[in-house]
N, C-alpha and C positions, 0 to 999 in steps of 0.2 A: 445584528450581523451573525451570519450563520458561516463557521470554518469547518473544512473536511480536508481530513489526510486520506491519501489513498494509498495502500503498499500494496505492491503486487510479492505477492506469495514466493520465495525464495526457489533456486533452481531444483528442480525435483528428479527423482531417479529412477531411469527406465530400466533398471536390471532386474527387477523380477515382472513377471506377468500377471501383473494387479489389473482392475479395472483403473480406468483413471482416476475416478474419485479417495482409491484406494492408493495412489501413489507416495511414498514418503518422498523426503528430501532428500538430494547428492550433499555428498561430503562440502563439496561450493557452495552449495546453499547454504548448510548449515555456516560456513565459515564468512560468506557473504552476510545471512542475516544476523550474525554479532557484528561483523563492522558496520553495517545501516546502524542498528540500534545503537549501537554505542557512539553514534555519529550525529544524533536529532535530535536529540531532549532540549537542545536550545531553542527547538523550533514549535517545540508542544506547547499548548494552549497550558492555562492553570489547572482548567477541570478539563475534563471530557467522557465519555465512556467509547467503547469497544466492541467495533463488531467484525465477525469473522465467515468467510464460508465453511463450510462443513467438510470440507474436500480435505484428508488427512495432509499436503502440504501447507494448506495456508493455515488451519490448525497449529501444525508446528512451528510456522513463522510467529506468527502471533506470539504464542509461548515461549519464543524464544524473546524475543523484542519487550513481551512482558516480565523475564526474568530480569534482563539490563535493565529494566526503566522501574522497574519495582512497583508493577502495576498486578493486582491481584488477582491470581490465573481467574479466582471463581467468580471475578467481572467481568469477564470476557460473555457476549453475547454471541453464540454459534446459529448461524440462520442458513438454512436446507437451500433460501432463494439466494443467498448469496452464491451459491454453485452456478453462476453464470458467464458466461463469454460473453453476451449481449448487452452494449450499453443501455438500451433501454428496461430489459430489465432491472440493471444495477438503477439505471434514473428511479425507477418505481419505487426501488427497497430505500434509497437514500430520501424521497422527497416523502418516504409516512415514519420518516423519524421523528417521536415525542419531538415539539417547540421547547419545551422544558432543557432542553439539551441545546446547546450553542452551537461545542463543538464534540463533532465524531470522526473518531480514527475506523477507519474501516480495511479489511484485509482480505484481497479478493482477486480478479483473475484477467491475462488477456486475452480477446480483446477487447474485452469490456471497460476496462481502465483506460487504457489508452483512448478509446473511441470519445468516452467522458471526457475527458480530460482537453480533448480536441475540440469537443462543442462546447465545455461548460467554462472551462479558460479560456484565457486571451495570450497565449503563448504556444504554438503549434509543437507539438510535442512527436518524432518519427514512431518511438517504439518506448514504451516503460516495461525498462527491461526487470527481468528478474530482482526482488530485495527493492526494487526502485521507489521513491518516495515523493508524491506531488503535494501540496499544500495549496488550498484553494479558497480565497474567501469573497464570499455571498452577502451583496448588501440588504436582501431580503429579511424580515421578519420570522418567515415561518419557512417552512423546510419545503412544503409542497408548492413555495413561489419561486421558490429559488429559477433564477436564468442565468445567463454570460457574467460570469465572476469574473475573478481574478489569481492569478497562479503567483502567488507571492514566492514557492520554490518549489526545484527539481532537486535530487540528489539521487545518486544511481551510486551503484559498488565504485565504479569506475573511476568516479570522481574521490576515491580512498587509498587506490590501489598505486604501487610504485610499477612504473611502467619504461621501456628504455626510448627514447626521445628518438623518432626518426631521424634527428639530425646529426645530435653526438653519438648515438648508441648510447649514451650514459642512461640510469637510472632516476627517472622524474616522479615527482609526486603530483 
């Protein structure tokens, strides 16, 4: 059985004029991806390893989610092709993961995530939003068989944040 996290890369900040691969994080992202992280460890595998795109947000995410989870930055595997919007390329990068490996957290971009996630679970999923967290497991052997799993969970910021209840106006969790 073969399990995959996917995080989509924390919200990022348009106020200065980077290229995009050059964009850092906004203040919410940053604040978003400690509440994801400090939100999932119940849901991580024993082992795993770590891969990231090279796009200076999802970098940061990573390293952030790594600092909470006490996963060690110089595990982190950083891959140029993870710089993708395109689910098929992300299919590509996830199905020539070493067998050797079970489970992999991967940290990457939309709409490549989301599109994945739509073909390769079995839970229709609108938008994985920013910091958002899928968990997906593969009854297959080897990585490069892997088809239609299963989305065992979603967790998004939102699902953390205190919000006021259209109904009372009070403050809900």
């Amino acid at each position: 059985m073969k399990k995959l996290i996917l995080i989509r890369h924390a919200k990022s900040s348009w106020d200065a004029p980077l290229i995009d691969k050059d964009r850092p994080l906004s203040a919410r992202g940053i604040n978003d991806a400690h509440l994801m992280a400090a939100n999932i460890e119940q849901y991580l595998p024993e082992s795993y390893i770590v891969w990231s795109s090279t796009a200076q947000r999802t970098k940061n995410t990573a390293y952030i989610f790594a600092e909470t989870l006490f996963i060690p930055q110089d595990t982190i595997v950083f891959k140029d092709d993870l710089y993708t919007f395109d689910e098929k390329a992300l299919e590509r990068v996830i199905k020539s993961c070493d067998n050797q490996y079970d489970n992999l957290i991967l940290f990457g971009h939309n709409d490549a995530i989301t599109n994945f996630v739509n073909i390769f679970g079995n839970q229709e999923v609108e938008n994985v939003p920013t910091s958002g967290f899928v968990y997906l497991t593969f009854n297959e052997a080897e990585w490069k068989d892997i088809k239609k799993g299963k989305t065992e969970k979603l967790l998004f910021p939102r699902d953390f944040k205190k919000h006021d209840s259209p109904l009372t106006g009070k403050q809900v969790y």
